[in-house]
C-alpha positions as CSV (number, residue, x, y, z in Angstrom):
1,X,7.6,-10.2,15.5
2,X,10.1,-13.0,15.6
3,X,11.7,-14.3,12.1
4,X,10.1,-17.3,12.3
5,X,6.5,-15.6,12.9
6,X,7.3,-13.9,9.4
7,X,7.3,-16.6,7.3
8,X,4.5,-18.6,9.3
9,X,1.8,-19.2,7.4
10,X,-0.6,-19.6,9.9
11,X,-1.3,-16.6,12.3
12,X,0.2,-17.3,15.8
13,X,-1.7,-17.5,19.1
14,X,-0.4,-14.0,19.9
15,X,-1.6,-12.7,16.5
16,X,-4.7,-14.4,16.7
17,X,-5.1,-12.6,20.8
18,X,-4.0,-9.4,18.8
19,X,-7.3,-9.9,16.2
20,X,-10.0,-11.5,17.8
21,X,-9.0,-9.9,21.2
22,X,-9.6,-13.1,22.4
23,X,-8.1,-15.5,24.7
24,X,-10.1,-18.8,24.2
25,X,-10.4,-20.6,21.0
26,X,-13.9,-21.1,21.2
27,X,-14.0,-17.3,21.3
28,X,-11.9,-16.6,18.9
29,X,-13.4,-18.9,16.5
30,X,-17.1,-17.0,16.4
31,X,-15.3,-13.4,16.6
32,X,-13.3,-15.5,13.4
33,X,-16.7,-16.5,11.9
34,X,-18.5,-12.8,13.0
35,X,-15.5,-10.6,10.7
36,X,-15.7,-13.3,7.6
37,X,-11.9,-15.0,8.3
38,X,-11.4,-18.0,7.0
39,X,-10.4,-20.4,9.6
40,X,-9.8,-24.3,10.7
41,X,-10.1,-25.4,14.4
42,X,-7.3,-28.2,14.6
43,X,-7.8,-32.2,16.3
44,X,-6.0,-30.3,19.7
45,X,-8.8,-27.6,19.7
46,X,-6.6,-24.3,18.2
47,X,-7.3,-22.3,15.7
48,X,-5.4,-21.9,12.4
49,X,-5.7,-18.8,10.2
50,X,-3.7,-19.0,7.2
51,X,-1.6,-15.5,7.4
52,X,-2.3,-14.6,3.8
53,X,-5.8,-14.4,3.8
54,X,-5.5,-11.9,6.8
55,X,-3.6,-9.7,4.3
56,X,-6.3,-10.3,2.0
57,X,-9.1,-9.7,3.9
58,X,-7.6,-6.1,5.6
59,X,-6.2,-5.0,1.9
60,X,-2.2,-5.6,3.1
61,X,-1.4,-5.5,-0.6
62,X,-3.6,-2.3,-1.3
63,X,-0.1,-0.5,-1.6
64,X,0.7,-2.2,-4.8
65,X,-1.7,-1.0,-7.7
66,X,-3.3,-3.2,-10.3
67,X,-1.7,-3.0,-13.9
68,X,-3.3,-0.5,-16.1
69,X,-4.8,-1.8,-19.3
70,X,-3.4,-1.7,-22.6
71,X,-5.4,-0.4,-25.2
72,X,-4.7,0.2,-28.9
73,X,-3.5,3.4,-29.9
74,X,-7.3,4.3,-31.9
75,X,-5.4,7.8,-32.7
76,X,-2.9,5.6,-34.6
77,X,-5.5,4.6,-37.4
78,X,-6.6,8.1,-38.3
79,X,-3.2,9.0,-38.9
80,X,-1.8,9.5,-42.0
81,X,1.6,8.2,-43.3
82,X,4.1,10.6,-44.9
């Protein structure tokens, strides 16, 4: 992955051959449609896919765990102050 395919934000054709394991954008757009990927087919007939709601879609963030709620020490009000 080149440093410039990083910070895309669209997916490029490479990564959209790597997805759909397709090679025309006609195909690629109804595999696109078929697994629920939000996509736009562009005035010169490409597709874009914004990169971000790739990660989204195959849980690239499931790493990172949601905060855990904060609830008010109930134990605290039963206590008794000395």
């Amino acid at each position: 992955m080149s440093m410039s395919t990083m910070f895309s934000m669209f997916l490029s054709r490479d990564e959209l051959h790597g997805l759909t394991n397709r090679v025309q954008s006609s195909a690629q757009l109804r595999v696109l449609r078929a697994m629920g990927i939000e996509h736009r087919k562009r005035p010169d007939g490409s597709v874009a896919v914004l990169r971000s709601h790739v990660h989204q879609i195959f849980g690239a963030a499931a790493g990172t765990r949601a905060p855990k709620p904060v609830e008010p020490n109930w134990g605290a009000l039963n206590a008794t102050s000395t």
